[in-house]
N, C-alpha and C positions, 0 to 999 in steps of 0.2 A: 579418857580422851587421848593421855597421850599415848599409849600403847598402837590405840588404832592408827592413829598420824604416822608412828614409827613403821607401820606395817605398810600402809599406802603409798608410802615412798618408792620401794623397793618395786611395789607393781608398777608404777607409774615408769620407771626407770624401762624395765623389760619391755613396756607398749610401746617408751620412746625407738630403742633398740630396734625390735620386731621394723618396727615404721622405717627408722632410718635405711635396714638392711634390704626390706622391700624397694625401698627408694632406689637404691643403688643398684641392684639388681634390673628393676625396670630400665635406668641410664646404662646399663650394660646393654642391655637389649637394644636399644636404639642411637647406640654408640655411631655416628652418623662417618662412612668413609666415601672416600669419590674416586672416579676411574675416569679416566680419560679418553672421552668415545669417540673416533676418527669414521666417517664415512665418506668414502670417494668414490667419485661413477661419474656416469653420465643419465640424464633423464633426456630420453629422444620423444618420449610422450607430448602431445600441444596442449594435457593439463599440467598445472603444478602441482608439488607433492607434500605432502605435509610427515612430519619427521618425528614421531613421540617414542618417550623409553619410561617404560612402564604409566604413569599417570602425567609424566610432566611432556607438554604440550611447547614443540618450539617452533614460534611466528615470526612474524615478520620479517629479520633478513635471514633467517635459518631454512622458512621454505624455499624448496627444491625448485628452481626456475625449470619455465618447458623448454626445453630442443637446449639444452644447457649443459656443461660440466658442472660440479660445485664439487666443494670440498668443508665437508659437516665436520666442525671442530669444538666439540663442547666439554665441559667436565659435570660429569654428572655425579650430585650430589644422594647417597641409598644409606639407608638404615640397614645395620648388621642383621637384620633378624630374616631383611628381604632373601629370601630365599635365591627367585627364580628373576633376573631382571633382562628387559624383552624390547628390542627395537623393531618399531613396527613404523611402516611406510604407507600412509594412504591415499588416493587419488582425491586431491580435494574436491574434485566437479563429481565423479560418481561416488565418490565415499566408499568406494572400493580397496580392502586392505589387499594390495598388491606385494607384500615382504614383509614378512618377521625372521629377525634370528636373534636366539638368546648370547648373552653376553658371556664370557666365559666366569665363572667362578673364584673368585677369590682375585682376579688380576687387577691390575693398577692400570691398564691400558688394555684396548681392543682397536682393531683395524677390520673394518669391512671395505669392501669393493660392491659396488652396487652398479650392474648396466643393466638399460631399462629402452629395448630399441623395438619398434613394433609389433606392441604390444605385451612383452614377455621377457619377463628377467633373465638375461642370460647368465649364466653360471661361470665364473670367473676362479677358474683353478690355476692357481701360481706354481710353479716349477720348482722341484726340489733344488736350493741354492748347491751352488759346484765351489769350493773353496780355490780351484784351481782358475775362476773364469767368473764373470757377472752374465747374467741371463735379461737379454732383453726381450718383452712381448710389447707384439702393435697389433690393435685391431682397427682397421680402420672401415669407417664407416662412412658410406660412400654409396647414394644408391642413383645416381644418373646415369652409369654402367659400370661394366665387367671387367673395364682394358687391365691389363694386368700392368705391376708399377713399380717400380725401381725408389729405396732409401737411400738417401745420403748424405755424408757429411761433407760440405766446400766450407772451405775460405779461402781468402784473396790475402795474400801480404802485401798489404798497402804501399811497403816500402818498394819493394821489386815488383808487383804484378804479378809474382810467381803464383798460379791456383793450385788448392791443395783439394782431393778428394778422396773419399772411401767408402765406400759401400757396407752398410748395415746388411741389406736383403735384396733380392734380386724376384723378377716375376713374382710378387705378390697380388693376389688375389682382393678386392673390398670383399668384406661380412666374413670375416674370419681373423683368427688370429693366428701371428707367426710368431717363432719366439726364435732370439739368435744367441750363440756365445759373442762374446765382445770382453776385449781386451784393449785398452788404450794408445793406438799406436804413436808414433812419433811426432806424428804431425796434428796429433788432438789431444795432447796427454796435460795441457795444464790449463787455469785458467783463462788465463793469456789467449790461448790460440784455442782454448773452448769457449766459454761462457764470454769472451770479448768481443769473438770474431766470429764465429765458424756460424756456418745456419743448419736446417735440416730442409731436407729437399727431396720432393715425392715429384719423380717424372716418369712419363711412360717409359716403359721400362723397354731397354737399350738404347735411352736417348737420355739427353744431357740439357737440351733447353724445350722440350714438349712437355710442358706442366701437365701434372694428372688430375689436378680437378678444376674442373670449367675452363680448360687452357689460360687457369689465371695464377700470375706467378705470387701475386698476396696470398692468396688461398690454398697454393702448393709450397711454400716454404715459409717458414719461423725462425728465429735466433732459437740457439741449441741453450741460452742462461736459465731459461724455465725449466727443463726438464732434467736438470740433474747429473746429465752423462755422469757415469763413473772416470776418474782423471787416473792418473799414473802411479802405478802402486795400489788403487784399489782392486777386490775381490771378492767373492762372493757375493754380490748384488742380486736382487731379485728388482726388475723396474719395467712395469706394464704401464702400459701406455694406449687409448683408446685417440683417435685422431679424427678429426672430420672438419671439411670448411665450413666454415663461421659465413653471418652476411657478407664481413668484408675482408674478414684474414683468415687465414686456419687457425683453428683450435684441437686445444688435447685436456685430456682430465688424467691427472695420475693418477697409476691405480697400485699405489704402495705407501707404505709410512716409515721412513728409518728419522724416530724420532732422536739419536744418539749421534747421527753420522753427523761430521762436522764439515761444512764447506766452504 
């Protein structure tokens, strides 16, 4: 009896083992990491859109509003093993998959740009950044006509009355996009006299008080604190920008992520 007891130990121990090393293995494989998934666009469709990366399904305030900006900011939680993981966009009323694209491999973060304007995704190619200069794109979207329209940057010093202005782009075109160099000049370079004061301002172009859309001046200009300008001393920016008026003001949806910049 006891010989066999002394023997069955030793096996006992190896199955423990064997188990244990399985165990760990398997928690290898499903060692769980997460990335940080940014989608920015526009949805001009009058459905809403529904937002899934690979099986996980996100409701409620995550769906994609119609005739809408949004800006999709989730971390999404994948198992090491998942190979292939996949953002797919569907049209909730036809259930129509209108967008997929895989997520890069191995990163901690991803940035998609998604425009979605009559019917068809338009393809959003960013501009190779210029270390010497920041790169500004506008598309703006605009279809009650064609008139061509003037960007720019005013403000008023309150103290003197003195108006300040400068021109971003000149005869632009709606349904297209223009892309400028910009550099921050004197009179826009800090927060003070950007993000405090200054607005942006879309007028028919060679004029200075003929708003460009719907000759309405809420809906032709915005305070410039939302969208970021680059200030004094920065460079190398890449910053797109999709514009259209809203019911009652103009709107814009950024179409960039600098999660590092500090402002």
């Amino acid at each position: 009896m006891r010989k066999f007891i002394n023997y069955k130990k030793p096996t006992l121990c190896l199955l423990l083992l064997s188990a244990m090393f399985a165990a760990c293995k398997k928690e290898e494989q499903n060692v769980r990491k997460a990335m940080h998934v940014v989608v920015n666009g526009y949805n001009g469709s009058a459905n809403a859109l529904l937002v899934t990366i690979d099986t996980t399904v996100y409701g409620g305030d995550k769906v994609l509003k119609p005739i809408a900006k949004f800006e999709f900011n989730v971390a999404y939680a994948y198992t090491e093993k998942q190979q292939q993981k996949t953002v797919v966009i569907t049209d909730t009323v036809t259930k129509q998959v209108i967008f997929t694209k895989s997520l890069p491999p191995g990163d901690t973060r991803a940035a998609i740009n998604f425009l979605y304007i009559n019917g068809k995704v338009m393809e959003v190619q960013s501009p190779t950044p210029d270390i010497s200069t920041n790169k500004l794109g506008f598309y703006i979207h605009y279809t009650d006509n064609e008139t061509p329209l003037d960007i720019s940057l005013y403000r008023m010093d309150n103290a003197t009355g003195k108006e300040y202005r400068t021109y971003l782009a000149k005869n632009v075109k709606p349904g297209s996009w223009i892309y400028v160099d910009y550099l921050a000049g004197a009179d826009f370079n800090t927060k003070t006299n950007v993000d405090d004061a200054a607005s942006l301002c879309f007028t028919r172009t060679g004029t200075t008080d003929q708003w460009a859309f719907e000759d309405d001046e809420s809906k032709s200009k915005m305070p410039v604190s939302g969208i970021q300008l680059p200030l004094a001393g920065e460079k190398g920016l890449v910053q797109q920008y999709v514009i259209t008026p809203g019911p009652y003001m103009l709107d814009y949806a950024r179409m960039y992520f600098h999660p590092d910049r500090v402002r």
